[in-house]
C-alpha positions as MATLAB code, in Angstrom:
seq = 'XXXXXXXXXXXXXXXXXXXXXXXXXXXXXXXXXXXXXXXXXXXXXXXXXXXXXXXXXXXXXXXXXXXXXXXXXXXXXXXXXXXXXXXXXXXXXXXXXXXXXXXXXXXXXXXXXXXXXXXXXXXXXXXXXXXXXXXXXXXXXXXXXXXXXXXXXXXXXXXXXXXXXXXXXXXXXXXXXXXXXXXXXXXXXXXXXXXXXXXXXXXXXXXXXXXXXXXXXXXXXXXXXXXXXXXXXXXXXXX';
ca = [
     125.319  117.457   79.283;
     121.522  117.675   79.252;
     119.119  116.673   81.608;
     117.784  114.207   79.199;
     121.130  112.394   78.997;
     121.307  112.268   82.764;
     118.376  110.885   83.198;
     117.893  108.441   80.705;
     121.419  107.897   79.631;
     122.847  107.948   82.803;
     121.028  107.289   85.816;
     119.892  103.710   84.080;
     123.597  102.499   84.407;
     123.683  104.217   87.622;
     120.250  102.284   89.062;
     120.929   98.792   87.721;
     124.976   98.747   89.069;
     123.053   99.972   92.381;
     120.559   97.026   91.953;
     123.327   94.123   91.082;
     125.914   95.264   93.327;
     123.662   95.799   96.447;
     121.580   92.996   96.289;
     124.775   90.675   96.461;
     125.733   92.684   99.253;
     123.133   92.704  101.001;
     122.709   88.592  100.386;
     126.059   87.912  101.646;
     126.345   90.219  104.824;
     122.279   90.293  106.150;
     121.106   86.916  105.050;
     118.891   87.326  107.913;
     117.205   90.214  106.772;
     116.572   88.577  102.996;
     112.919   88.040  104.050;
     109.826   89.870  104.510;
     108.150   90.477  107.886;
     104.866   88.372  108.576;
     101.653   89.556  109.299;
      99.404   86.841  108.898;
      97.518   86.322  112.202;
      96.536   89.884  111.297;
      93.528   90.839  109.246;
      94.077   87.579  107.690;
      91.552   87.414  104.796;
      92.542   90.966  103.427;
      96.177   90.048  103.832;
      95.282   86.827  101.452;
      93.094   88.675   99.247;
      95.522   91.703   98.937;
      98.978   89.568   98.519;
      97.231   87.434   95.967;
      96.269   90.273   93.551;
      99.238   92.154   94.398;
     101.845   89.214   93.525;
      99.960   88.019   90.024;
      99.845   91.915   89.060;
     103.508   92.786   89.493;
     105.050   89.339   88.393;
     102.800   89.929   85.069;
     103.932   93.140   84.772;
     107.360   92.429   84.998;
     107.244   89.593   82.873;
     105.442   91.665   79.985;
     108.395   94.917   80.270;
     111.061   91.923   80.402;
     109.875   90.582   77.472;
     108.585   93.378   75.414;
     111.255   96.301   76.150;
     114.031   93.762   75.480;
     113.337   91.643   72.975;
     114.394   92.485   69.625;
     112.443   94.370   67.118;
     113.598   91.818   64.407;
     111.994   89.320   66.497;
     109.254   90.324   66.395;
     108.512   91.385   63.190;
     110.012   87.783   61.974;
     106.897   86.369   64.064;
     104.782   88.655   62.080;
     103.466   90.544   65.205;
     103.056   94.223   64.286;
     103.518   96.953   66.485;
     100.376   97.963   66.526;
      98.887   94.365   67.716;
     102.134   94.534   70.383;
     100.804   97.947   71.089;
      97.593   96.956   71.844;
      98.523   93.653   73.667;
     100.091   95.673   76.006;
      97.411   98.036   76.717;
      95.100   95.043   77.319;
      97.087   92.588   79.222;
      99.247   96.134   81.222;
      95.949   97.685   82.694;
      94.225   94.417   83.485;
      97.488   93.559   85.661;
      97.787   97.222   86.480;
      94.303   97.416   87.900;
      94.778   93.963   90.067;
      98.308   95.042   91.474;
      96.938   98.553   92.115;
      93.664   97.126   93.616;
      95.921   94.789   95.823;
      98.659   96.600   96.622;
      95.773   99.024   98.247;
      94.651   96.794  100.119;
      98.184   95.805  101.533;
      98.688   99.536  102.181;
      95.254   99.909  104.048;
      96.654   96.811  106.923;
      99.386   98.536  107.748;
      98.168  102.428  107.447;
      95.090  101.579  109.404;
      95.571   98.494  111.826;
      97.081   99.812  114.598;
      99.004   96.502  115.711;
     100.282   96.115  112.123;
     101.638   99.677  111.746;
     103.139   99.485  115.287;
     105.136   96.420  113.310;
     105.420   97.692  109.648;
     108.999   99.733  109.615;
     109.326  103.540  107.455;
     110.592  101.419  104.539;
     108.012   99.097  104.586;
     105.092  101.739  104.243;
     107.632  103.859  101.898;
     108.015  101.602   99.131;
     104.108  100.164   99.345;
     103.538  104.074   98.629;
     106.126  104.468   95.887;
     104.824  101.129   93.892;
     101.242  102.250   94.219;
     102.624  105.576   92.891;
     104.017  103.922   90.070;
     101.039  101.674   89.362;
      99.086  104.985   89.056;
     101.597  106.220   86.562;
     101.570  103.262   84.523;
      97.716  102.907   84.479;
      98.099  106.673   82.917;
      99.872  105.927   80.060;
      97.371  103.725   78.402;
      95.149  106.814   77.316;
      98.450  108.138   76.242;
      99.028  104.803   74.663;
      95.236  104.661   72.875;
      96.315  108.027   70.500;
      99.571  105.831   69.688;
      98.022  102.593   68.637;
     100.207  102.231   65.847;
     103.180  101.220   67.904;
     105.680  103.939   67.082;
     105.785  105.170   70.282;
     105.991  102.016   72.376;
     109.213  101.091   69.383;
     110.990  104.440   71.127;
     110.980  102.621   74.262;
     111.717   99.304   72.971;
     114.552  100.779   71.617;
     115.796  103.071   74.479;
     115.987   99.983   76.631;
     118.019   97.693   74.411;
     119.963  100.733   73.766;
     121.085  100.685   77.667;
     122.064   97.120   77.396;
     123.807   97.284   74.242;
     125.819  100.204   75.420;
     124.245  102.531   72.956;
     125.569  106.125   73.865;
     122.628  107.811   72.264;
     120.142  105.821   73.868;
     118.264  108.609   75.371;
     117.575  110.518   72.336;
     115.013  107.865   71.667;
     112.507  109.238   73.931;
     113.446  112.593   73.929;
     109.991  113.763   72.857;
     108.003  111.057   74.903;
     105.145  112.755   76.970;
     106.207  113.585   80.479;
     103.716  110.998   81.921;
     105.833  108.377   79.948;
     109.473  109.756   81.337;
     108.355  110.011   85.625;
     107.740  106.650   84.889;
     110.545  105.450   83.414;
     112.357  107.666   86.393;
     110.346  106.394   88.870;
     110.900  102.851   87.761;
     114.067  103.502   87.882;
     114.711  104.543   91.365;
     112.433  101.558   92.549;
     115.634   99.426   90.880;
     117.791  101.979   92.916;
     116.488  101.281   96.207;
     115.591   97.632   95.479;
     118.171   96.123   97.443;
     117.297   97.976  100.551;
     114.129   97.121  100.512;
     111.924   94.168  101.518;
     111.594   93.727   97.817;
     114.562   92.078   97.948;
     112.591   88.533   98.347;
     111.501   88.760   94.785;
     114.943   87.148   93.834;
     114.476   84.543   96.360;
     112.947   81.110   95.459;
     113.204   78.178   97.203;
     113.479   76.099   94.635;
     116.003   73.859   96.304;
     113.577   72.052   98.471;
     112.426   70.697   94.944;
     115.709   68.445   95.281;
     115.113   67.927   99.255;
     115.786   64.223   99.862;
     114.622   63.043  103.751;
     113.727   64.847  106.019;
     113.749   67.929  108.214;
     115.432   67.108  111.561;
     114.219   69.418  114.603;
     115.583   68.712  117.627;
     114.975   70.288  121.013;
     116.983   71.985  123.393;
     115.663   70.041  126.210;
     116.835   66.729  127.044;
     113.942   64.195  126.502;
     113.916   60.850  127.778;
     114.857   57.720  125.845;
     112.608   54.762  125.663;
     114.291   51.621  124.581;
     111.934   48.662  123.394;
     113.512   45.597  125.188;
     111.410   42.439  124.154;
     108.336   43.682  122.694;
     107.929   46.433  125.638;
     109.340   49.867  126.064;
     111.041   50.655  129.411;
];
């Protein structure tokens, strides 16, 4: 068993079972901790700034490896987009959303590495996976001179099919990007192990949306501890 096969054959199945299984977990038995910690009084225009580019960056990057690692070839090419224009769709729309998460995700990094208040509130994981997704920003942002010699899409189709492979159950997956430059596979690993540890992570949040207070009818009651006195209107007056 090669190393290739481990890590790109096997340590996918291994990472997303991780991902699914701990994140129910994790929701079922630490509800309380299915949130991120707030900072807000803090630095409050950086935070805003910072969050802002961060969260458009990685939700657009996520959205465009969702959509074009797993959707089929054939689809594609019965739309009559090429691989090339895919190829260079990517580059375009990947480092502009690369450069904003990076740029934010810096500035997130910079709160809690150099307020003292903030780091004296920011746990190991918290700065840990800041670090890792800044590491893997920087990864990604190298691939598109990588990407530039390739613009005819044959490389990104390697990856497009390596990942479809892993859902379809394809055993020979990996050999599709067994000659993929190494800046292209610590990527892919490092992506990977940010699915590992995702449920242990404040990233955990990024499944959580409350859309159910869409469908909130009434509302909120709050009601204090402390007894409070009742006025009763008798006749027009309130005793």
């Amino acid at each position: 068993m090669d190393l290739n096969f481990i890590a790109f054959g096997v340590y996918p199945y291994i990472a997303l079972a991780v991902l699914v299984i701990g994140s129910v977990l994790r929701f079922d038995r630490e509800q309380y901790t299915w949130r991120t910690g707030s900072s807000q009084l803090l630095r409050r225009r950086q935070l805003m700034v910072g969050s802002v580019l961060f969260h458009v960056g990685i939700l657009a990057i996520f959205a465009g490896h969702f959509v074009g690692l797993l959707t089929p070839i054939a689809v594609w090419d019965f739309l009559g987009v090429s691989h090339g224009f895919k190829q260079m769709l990517a580059i375009v729309a990947g480092g502009l959303a690369g450069s904003a998460c990076l740029v934010g995700g810096l500035l997130l990094l910079h709160r809690r590495l150099f307020d003292p208040r903030i780091r004296q509130t920011s746990s190991f994981g918290d700065m840990a996976i800041l670090i890792i997704l800044m590491t893997q920003l920087c990864l990604g942002l190298a691939t598109i001179p990588l990407s530039l010699g390739h613009r005819d899409g044959h490389e990104m189709v390697k990856f497009m099919s390596w990942a479809q492979g892993i859902f379809t159950l394809n055993p020979n997956s990996a050999n599709f990007i067994a000659d993929v430059h190494w800046i292209f596979r610590a990527h892919l690993t490092l992506g990977l192990t940010i699915l590992l540890v995702f449920p242990f992570t404040r990233l955990v949040h990024m499944l959580s949306a409350p859309v159910w207070y869409l469908n909130r009818r009434g509302w909120q009651l709050v009601r204090s501890k402390r007894r409070m006195p009742v006025t009763r209107r008798i006749g027009g007056s309130a005793r």
